[in-house]
N, C-alpha and C positions, 0 to 999 in steps of 0.2 A: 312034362311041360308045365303041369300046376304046380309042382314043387318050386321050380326055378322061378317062378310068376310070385308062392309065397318069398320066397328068397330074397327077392327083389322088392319087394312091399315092405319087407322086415328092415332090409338096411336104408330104405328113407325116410322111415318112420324113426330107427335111431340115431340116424346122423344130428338131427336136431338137438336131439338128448346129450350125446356127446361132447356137442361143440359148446352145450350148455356148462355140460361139467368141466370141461377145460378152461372157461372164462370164469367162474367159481375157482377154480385151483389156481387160476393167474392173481383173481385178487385176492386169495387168501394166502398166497405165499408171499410172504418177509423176508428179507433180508434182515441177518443178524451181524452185529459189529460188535468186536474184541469186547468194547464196553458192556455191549449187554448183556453179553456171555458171562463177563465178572459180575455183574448186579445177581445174574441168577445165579452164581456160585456161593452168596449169601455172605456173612458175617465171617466167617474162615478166610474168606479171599483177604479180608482188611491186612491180616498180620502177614499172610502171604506176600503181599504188597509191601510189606516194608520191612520182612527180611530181603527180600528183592532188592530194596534201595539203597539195606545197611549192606549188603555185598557188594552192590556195585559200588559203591563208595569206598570199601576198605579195597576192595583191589585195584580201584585208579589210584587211590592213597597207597598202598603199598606197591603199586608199579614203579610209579616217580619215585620212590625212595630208593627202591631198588636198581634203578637205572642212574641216581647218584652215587650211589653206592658200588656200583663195577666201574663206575669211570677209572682207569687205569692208566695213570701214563707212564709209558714204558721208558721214558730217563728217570722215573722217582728213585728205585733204588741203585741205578748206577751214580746218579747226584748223592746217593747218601753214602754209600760206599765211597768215595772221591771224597767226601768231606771227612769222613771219619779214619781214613787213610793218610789225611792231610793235618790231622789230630784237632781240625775244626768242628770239635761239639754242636758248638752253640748253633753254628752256619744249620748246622742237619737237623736243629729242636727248629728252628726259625724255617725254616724250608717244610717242616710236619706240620705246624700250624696255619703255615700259607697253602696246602694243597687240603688240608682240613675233609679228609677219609676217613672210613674204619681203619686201610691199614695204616696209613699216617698217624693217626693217634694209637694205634696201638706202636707203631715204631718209636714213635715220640716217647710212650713209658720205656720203653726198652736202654732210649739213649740218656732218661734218663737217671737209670739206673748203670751207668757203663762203673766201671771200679769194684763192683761188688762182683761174686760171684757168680759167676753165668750161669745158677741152677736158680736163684735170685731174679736174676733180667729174667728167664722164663718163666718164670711164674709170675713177673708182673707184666707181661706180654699177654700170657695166658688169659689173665682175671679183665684185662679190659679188653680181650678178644672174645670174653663168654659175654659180657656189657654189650658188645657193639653186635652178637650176635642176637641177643633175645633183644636189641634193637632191629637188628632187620626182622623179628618173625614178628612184632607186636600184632597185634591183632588179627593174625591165622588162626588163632584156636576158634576165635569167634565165627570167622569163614567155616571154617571144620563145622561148626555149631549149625550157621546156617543150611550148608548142605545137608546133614545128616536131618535137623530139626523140618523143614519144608515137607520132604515125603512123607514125614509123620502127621503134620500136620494136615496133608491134604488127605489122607489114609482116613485122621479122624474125621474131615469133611464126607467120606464116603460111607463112612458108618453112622452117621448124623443124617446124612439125606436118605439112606435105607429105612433108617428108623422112622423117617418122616415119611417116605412112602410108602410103607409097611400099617403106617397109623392113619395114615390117608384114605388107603384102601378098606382099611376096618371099619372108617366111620363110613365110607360109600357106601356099606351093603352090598347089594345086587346092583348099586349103579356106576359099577368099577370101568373105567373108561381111561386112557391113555391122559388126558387132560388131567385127570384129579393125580395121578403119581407122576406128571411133568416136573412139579417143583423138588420133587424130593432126589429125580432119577439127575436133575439138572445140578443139583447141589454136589452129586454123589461124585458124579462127572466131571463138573470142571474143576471142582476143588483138588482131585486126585491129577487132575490135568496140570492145574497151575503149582502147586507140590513137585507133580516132577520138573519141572520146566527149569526151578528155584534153583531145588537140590542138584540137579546135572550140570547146570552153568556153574553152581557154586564149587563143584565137586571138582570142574576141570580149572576152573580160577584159579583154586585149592593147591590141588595139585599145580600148577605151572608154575606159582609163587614157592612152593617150594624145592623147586628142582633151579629156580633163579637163587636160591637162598645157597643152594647147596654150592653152584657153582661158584660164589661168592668167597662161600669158607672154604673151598679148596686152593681160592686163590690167594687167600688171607693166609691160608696156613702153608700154601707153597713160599709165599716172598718171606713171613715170620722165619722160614728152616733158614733161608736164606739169609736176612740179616745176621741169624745166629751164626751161622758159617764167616759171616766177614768179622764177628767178634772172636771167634776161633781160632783162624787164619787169616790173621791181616796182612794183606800182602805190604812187603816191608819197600 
């Protein structure tokens, strides 16, 4: 019976306490936003940031080019065919100019190279089919750059805030507290955070722009077989 009598003196003696520390924990919790998570990623995040902006900008730049560049329309080579059947050269250069593609201009050197040798047209097909290709990849190496460069880069953010909370803690002495290695552990953290975030978007960007590339030059090199075949076998 005196047990249960302490028992009960003890919880409303602490309830006070309690409900003290929970108004104490309400006002000292903050709320943190995207921004102030980068202010405490430090000096690493800046470059972070604008590999970030130079990728996102090479891959809406190289989307649009790439989505000019498969426009396809499927009378172009039966119109050329029909013209060059019909021994209307010119109709078929003037027709390559007005739909103004990768494979239009590359059909355009081909026709107009027609008299010479057909090992001749391939090769000038060829040389401004390698032209219009290292035009669709321009600036993927740089992409490639960004992806691979960001993990590094935030990797060094996390060995930069070790260091600084390693040197933190050194000078604290005996007064080593969670506060004093905040700044170092915060640097360590988001910067490896926002490194990966860079590097993975960049990495699948990457990749997507060249599997659009790839499909492009199989289509470039299926209709080039093609032209060649109606210079081969013209149907009479």
């Amino acid at each position: 019976m005196n047990l249960f009598f302490l028992l009960q003196i003890a919880t409303q003696n602490a309830l006070p306490v309690l409900s003290n520390v929970k108004e104490e924990t309400a006002n000292v919790t903050t709320k943190m936003d995207f921004l102030d998570l980068a202010i405490k990623g430090g000096w690493l995040m800046i470059p972070l940031l604008l590999l970030s902006f130079l990728a996102l900008y090479i891959f809406i730049e190289r989307l649009m080019t790439l989505n000019i560049a498969s426009k396809n329309d499927p009378n172009f080579m039966r119109r050329i065919k029909d013209c060059i059947n019909e021994g209307q050269i010119e109709s078929s250069v003037n027709l390559c100019k007005k739909v103004n593609t990768p494979l239009a201009r590359m059909i355009e050197k081909g026709l107009s190279r027609i008299g010479r040798p057909l090992s001749d047209v391939q090769v000038a097909i060829e040389n401004v089919g390698n032209v219009e290709i290292a035009k669709l990849e321009r600036g993927l190496s740089i992409l490639a750059s960004c992806a691979g460069g960001a993990p590094m880069i935030g990797f060094l953010g996390t060995v930069t805030g070790m260091v600084r909370a390693f040197f933190d803690m050194a000078n604290a002495g005996n007064n080593v507290n969670i506060t004093i290695l905040s700044s170092g552990i915060y640097t360590a953290m988001i910067t490896t955070v926002g490194g990966l975030i860079v590097g993975i978007c960049s990495y699948f960007a990457y990749n997507y722009l060249i599997s659009r590339v790839s499909k492009i030059v199989n289509n470039l090199e299926a209709n080039t077989l093609e032209f060649m075949d109606m210079l081969n076998k013209p149907v009479k």
